[in-house]
Structures are given as C-alpha cells and as structure tokens.
C-alpha positions as CSV (number, residue, x, y, z in Angstrom):
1,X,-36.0,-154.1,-11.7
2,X,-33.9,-153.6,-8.1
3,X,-32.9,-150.3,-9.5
4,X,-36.6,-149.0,-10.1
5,X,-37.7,-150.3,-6.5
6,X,-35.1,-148.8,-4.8
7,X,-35.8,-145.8,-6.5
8,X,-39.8,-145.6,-6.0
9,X,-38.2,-146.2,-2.6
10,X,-36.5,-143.3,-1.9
11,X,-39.1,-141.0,-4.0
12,X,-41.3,-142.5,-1.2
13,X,-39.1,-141.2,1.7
14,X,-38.3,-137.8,0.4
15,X,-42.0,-137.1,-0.3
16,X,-43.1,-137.7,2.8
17,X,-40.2,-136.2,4.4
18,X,-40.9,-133.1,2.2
19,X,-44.6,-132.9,3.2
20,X,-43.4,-133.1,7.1
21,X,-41.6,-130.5,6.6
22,X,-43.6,-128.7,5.5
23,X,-46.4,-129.5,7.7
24,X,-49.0,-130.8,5.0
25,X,-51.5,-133.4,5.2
26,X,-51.9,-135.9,2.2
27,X,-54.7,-133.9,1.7
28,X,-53.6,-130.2,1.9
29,X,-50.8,-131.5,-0.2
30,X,-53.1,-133.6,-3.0
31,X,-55.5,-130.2,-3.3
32,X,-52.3,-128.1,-3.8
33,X,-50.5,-130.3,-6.4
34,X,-53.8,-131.3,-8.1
35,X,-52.7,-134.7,-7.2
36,X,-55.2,-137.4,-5.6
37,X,-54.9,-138.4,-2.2
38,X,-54.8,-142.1,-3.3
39,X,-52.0,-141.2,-5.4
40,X,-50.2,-140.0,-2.5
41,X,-51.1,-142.9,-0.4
42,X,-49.4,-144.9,-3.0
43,X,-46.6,-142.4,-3.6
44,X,-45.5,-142.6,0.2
45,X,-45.5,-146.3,0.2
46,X,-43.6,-146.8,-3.0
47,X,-46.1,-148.3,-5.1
48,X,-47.7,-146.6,-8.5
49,X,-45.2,-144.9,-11.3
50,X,-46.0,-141.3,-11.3
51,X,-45.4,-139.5,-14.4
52,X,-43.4,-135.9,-14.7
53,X,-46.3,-133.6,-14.6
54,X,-47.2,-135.1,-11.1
55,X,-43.0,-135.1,-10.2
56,X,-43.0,-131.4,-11.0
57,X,-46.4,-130.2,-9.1
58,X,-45.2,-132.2,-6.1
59,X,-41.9,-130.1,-6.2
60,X,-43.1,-126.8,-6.5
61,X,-45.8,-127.5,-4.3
62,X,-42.8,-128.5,-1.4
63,X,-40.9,-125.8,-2.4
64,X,-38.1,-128.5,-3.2
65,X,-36.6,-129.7,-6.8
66,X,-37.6,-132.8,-8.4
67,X,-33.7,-134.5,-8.4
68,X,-34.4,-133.7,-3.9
69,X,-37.2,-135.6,-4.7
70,X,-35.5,-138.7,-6.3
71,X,-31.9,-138.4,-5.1
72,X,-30.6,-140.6,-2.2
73,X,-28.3,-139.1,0.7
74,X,-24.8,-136.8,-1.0
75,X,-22.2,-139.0,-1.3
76,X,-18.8,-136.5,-1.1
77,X,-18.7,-133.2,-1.9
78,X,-18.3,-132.6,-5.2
79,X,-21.2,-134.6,-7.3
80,X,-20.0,-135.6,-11.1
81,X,-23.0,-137.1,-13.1
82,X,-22.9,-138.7,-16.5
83,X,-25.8,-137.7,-18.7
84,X,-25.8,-141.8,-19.4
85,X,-26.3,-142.2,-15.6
86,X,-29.5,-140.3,-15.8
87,X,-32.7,-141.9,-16.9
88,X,-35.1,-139.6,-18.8
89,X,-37.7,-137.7,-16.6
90,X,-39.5,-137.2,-19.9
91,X,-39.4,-138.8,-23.4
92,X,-41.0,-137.9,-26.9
93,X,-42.5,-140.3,-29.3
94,X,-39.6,-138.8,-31.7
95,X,-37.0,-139.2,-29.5
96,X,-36.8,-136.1,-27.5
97,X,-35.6,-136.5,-23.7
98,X,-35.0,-134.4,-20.8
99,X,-32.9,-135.9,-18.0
100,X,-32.5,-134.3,-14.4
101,X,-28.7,-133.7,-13.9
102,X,-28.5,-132.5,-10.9
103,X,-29.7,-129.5,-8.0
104,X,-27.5,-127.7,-6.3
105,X,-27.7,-127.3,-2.4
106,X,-28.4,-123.9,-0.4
107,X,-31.2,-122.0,0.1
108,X,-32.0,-121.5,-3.5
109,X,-31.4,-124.8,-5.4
110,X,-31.0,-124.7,-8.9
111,X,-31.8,-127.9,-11.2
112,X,-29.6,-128.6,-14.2
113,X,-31.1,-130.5,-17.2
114,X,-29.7,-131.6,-20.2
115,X,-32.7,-131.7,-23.2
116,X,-33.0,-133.0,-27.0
117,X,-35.9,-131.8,-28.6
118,X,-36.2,-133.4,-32.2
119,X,-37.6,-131.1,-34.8
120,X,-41.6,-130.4,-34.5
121,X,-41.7,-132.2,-31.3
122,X,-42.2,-130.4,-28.0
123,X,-43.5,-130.0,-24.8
124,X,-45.8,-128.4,-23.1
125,X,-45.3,-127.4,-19.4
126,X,-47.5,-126.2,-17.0
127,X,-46.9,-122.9,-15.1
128,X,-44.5,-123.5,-11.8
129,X,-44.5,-121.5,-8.3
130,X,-43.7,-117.6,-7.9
131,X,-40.2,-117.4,-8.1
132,X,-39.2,-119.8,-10.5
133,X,-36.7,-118.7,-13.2
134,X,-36.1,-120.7,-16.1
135,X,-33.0,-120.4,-18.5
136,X,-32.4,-122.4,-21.4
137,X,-28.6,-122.4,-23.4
138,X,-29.4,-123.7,-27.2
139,X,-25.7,-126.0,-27.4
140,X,-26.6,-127.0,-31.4
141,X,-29.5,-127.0,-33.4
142,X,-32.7,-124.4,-32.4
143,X,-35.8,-124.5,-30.9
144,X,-39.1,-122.3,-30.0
145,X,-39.4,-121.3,-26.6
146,X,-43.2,-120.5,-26.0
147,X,-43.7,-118.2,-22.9
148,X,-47.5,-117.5,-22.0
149,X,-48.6,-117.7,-25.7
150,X,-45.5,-115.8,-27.5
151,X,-43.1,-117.6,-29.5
152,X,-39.1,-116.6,-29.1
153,X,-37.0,-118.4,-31.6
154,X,-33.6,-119.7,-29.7
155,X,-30.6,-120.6,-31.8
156,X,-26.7,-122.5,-31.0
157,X,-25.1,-120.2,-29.0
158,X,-27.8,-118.3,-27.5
159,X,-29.9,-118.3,-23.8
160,X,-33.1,-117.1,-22.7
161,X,-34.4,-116.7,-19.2
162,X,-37.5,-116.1,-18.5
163,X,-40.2,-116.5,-15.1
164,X,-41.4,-120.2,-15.3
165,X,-44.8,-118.9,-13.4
166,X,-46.7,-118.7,-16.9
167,X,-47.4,-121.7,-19.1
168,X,-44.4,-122.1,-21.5
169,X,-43.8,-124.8,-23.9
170,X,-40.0,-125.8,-25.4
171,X,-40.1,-127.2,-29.3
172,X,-37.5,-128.6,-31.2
173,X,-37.5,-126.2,-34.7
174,X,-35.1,-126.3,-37.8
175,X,-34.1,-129.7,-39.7
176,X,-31.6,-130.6,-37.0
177,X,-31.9,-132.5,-33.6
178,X,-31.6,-129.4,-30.7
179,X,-29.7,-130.1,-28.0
180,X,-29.6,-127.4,-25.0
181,X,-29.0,-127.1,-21.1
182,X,-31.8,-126.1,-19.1
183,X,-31.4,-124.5,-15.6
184,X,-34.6,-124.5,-13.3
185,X,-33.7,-121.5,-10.4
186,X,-36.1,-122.3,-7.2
187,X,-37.0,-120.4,-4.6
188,X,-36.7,-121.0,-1.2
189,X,-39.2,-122.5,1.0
190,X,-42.0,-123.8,0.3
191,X,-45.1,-123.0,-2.1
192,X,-47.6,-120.5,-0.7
193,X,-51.3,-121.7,-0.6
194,X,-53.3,-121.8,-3.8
C-alpha cells in the first residue's frame, strides 16, 4: 500500500509540475485533456486512481510521456528495467497487459512498452497529439493493428509504424498469446490548443 501512495505521490508532483510548465490552469488543462477539474484537484493532491485513458490525455496534452508522469528523479545514467518491475498501465479481462518500460530523455522522448494481447482481446485507443508516431515489433504470435478504421495484419518478426494522431486499436489475432514491443515517438513541447 506504501508503494501505491508514494507513487500517487509523485504522479501528483509531476502533473503539477508539467502543467507549470507549461503555464496551464487546472482548467485550461481539464478542457484540453477532457479531464474534470475536480479530477485534477484530486490528481495534484494525490488522492483518486486515475485510469490510462486519463494518464495518456494528460500526457499529450503536457507534451510529456506518461513514464515523466509517473517516474521519480534518474537514478544513474544508464536506466535497466525489468518487465516484472513494471506494473501494468493497462490490463484485459483475458489477460492482456501493457506495461510502461521506460522514455528516453532529450527533446524528443520516446516511450518503450512491452504488450500481450491474448487472442480476440484488444484495445481501443484514442487518437494522440500531432506528431506522435507509433511503432509496434510483433516478438511471437500476431495481432491486428486498426489505424483510423483499416485493419493491417502484423505477424512475429514484423513492425509497423504508423501516425498515432488517428484513432487506432491493437488486437491480439491467431490461436496464440501475441507478445510485441511498442515504441510511442513524442514530440517536443507541449500540445497546441484544441
């Protein structure tokens, strides 16, 4: 239970040191994340449990990743992470997960996720800022990438990349459990207004 507080925590303190930043108010921020201002309230003083839609509007919106978001001060510089260090940022009712490795630094982050998407299950997500690019390395198994309505079958062995600024979907396809890398390319600054 320590682990979650401190981590609600320091979601808290990079939020509203993101918004600064950025020179938002709760509400300029709220109207462009479609999030409520009483969510924020809460958000910024470490109480609620926002889900991963919200994590991911908040991000684009700041023009930041969702690990800056959730990750405490560097430690060193080289960062190692063990997928089993990482709790799921999302999780299917089949088993399915996506868990947040990591986001580079520099002026163009990049987040690295690690993703298992059990046969028929998927997920649905919404459109991200101008910019984003999205690439996604099938390691075993395959999947359905949906990009803006069209499906693009993608096997072991093969990537896609593709402009995250449309709605796009990721489903798990074939008999066996699909387990790929996911790379999230942002660009810099933060998100225009809406």
């Amino acid at each position: 239970m320590a682990e979650a507080e401190e981590a609600l925590r320091t979601l808290a303190r990079n939020v509203r040191a993101a918004r600064n930043r950025a020179g938002l108010s709760l509400d300029e921020l709220g109207r462009r994340a479609r999030v409520s201002k009483g969510a924020l309230v809460g958000l910024e003083k470490a109480q609620g449990n926002p889900n991963f839609a919200t994590l991911v509007r908040l991000a684009d919106t700041l023009g930041v990743s969702v690990s800056a978001l959730m990750e405490g001060p560097a430690e060193g510089r080289v960062r190692v992470v063990s997928a089993d260090a990482v709790m799921p940022l999302w999780a299917g009712s089949r088993g399915s997960e996506a868990r947040l490795m990591l986001t580079t630094s520099g002026s163009a982050p990049v987040e690295v996720w690690r993703w298992k998407l059990e046969p028929g299950e998927e997920y649905p997500s919404h459109p991200h800022q101008p910019g984003v690019v999205e690439t996604v390395s099938v390691t075993s198994g395959r999947m359905t990438l949906v990009v803006d309505g069209a499906e693009h079958p993608v096997e072991a062995g093969q990537t896609a990349a593709f402009d995250g600024d449309a709605p796009h979907t990721y489903r798990g396809s074939g008999d066996e459990t699909c387990h790929l890398i996911m790379t999230v390319h942002l660009p810099s600054g933060p998100a225009g207004t809406a």
